[in-house]
N, C-alpha and C positions, 0 to 999 in steps of 0.2 A: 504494500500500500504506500509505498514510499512515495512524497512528492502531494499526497493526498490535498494538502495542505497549501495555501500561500504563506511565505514567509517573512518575518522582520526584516529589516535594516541587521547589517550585523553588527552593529553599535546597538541595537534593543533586545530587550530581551523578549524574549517568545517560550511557548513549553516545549519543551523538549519531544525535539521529532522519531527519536527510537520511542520512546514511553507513548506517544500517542498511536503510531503508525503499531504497535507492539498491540496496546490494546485494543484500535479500531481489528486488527487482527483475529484476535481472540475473542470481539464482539462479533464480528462476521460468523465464525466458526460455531460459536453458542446461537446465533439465533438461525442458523441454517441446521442447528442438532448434526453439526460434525465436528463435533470438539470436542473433548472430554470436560471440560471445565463450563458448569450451566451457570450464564449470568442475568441479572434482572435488572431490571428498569431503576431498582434501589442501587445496586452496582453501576450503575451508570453514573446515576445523578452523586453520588459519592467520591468518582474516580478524580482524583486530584496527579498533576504534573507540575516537575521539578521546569524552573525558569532558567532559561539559559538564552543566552547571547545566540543572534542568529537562525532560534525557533521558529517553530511555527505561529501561525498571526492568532491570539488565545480567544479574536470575536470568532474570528471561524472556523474554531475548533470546537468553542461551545455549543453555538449556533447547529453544531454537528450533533453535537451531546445531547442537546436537545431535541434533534427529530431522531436517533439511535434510541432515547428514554421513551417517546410515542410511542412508534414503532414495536419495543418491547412491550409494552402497555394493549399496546393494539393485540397484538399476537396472545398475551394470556386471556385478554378479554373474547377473543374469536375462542379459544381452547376451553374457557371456562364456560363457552353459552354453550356452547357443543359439548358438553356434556353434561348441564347441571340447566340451560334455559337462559333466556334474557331477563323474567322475571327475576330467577336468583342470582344473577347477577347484582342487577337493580337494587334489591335486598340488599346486599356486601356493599355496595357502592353508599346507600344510605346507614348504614351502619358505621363504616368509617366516618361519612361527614355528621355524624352524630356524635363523634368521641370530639370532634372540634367546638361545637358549640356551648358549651358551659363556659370555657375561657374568652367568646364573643360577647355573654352578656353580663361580663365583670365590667364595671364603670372603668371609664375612658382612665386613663394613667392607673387603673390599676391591674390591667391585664397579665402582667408580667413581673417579675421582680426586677429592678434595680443592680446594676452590673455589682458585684461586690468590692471592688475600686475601679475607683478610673471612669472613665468615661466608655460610653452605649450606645443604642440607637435612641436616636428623639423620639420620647413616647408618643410626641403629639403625630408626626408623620407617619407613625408603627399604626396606632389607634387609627386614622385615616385607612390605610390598607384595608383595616380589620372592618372598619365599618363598610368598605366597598364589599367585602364578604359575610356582611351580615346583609344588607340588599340583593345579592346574589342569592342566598338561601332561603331568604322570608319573601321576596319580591319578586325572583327572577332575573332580577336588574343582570346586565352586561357584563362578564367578568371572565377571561379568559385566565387557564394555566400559563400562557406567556407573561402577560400582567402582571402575574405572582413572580414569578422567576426573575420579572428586569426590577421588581421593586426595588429602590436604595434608598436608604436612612440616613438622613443628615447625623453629624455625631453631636450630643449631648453629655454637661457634665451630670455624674449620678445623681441629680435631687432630681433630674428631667429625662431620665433615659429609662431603657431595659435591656435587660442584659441581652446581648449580641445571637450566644448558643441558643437558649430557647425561644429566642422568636425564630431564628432560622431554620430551628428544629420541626416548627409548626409551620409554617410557610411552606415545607417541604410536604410535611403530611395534609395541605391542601392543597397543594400543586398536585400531589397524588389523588385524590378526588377529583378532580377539575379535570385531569388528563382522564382517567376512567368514566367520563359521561361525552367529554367531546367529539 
C-alpha cells in the first residue's frame, strides 16, 4: 500500500508511513477475512501513529480512518441483521444510545468533572456539543457522526473546563451510535 498517502514537506512532520501503510495492510486483510488478526471499527478509531519528518499528510490519513471505521461498522451491521433482523438490530442501537443519556440531562457545566490540574476543554463549548445531541435524540434535529469527530474544545482553566479523557471517551461512544443508524 505504499504511496497510499500524500505527503509532508520534509521539514513537517507527518505519521509515519510504515505504521500507516502496515496497518491500512492489516485492515484490508481483516475486513476481506484473510488475515489472521480480526479488527473492529473500535481498532480503528483507536489506532494512533508515531510523527515523523517527511510522513504522510495526518488530514488524509484520518479522513481514511474515518470511512475504514464506517465501513467496518457497515459490514457488522449487514452481518448482525443477517442473522438476528433489522429490528434487533435497532434494539442494540437504542440500547447503546440509552447508556449516553443520563450524563445529557446533568445541568450544563456539570456534565463532567473538572480536569484534576491544569487546564480542559471549555465546559461551555463541550455542553454546546452535548446539547446539539440532546436535539438529535428528543427532536430529530440534524447531527451527523462527522460533526462528532471534527468537534474541538477551546482550552479552559479548571474552574471552566472538563476533563479532556472523559469527554473524549463519550464523544466516541456517540460517534459509535451515530455511525450505527447512518
Amino acid at each position: 500500500m505504499e504511496g497510499l498517502f500524500s505527503t509532508v514537506g520534509s521539514l513537517s512532520s507527518g505519521y509515519d508511513r510504515e505504521q500507516v501503510d502496515e496497518f491500512f495492510e492489516r485492515a484490508k486483510a481483516s475486513y476481506e477475512g484473510s488475515g489472521e488478526e480480526t479488527l473492529s471499527a473500535a481498532d480503528v478509531r483507536q489506532v494512533a501513529f508515531d510523527l515523523v519528518r517527511h510522513g504522510y499528510n495526518p488530514a488524509a490519513v484520518d479522513a481514511a480512518l474515518d470511512r475504514l471505521e464506517g465501513a467496518f461498522i457497515q459490514r457488522d451491521r449487514s452481518d448482525f441483521i443477517a442473522t438476528h433482523g433489522q429490528e434487533a438490530w435497532m434494539e442494540q442501537v437504542a440500547e447503546r444510545a440509552t447508556t449516553l443519556y443520563p450524563r445529557l440531562v446533568r445541568p450544563d457545566g456539570e456534565r463532567f468533572a473538572p480536569p484534576e490540574r491544569g487546564r480542559g476543554y471549555d465546559a461551555d463549548a463541550v455542553d454546546e456539543v452535548l446539547d446539539r445531541l440532546v436535539d438529535y435524540f428528543d427532536s430529530g434535529a440534524k447531527l451527523s457522526a462527522a460533526e462528532l469527530r471534527q468537534a474541538t474544545f477551546p482550552s479552559a482553566p479548571r474552574s471552566r473546563a472538563y476533563g479532556e479523557g472523559p469527554v473524549d471517551a463519550y464523544l466516541d461512544r456517540a460517534v459509535d451510535v451515530l455511525l450505527a443508524v447512518e
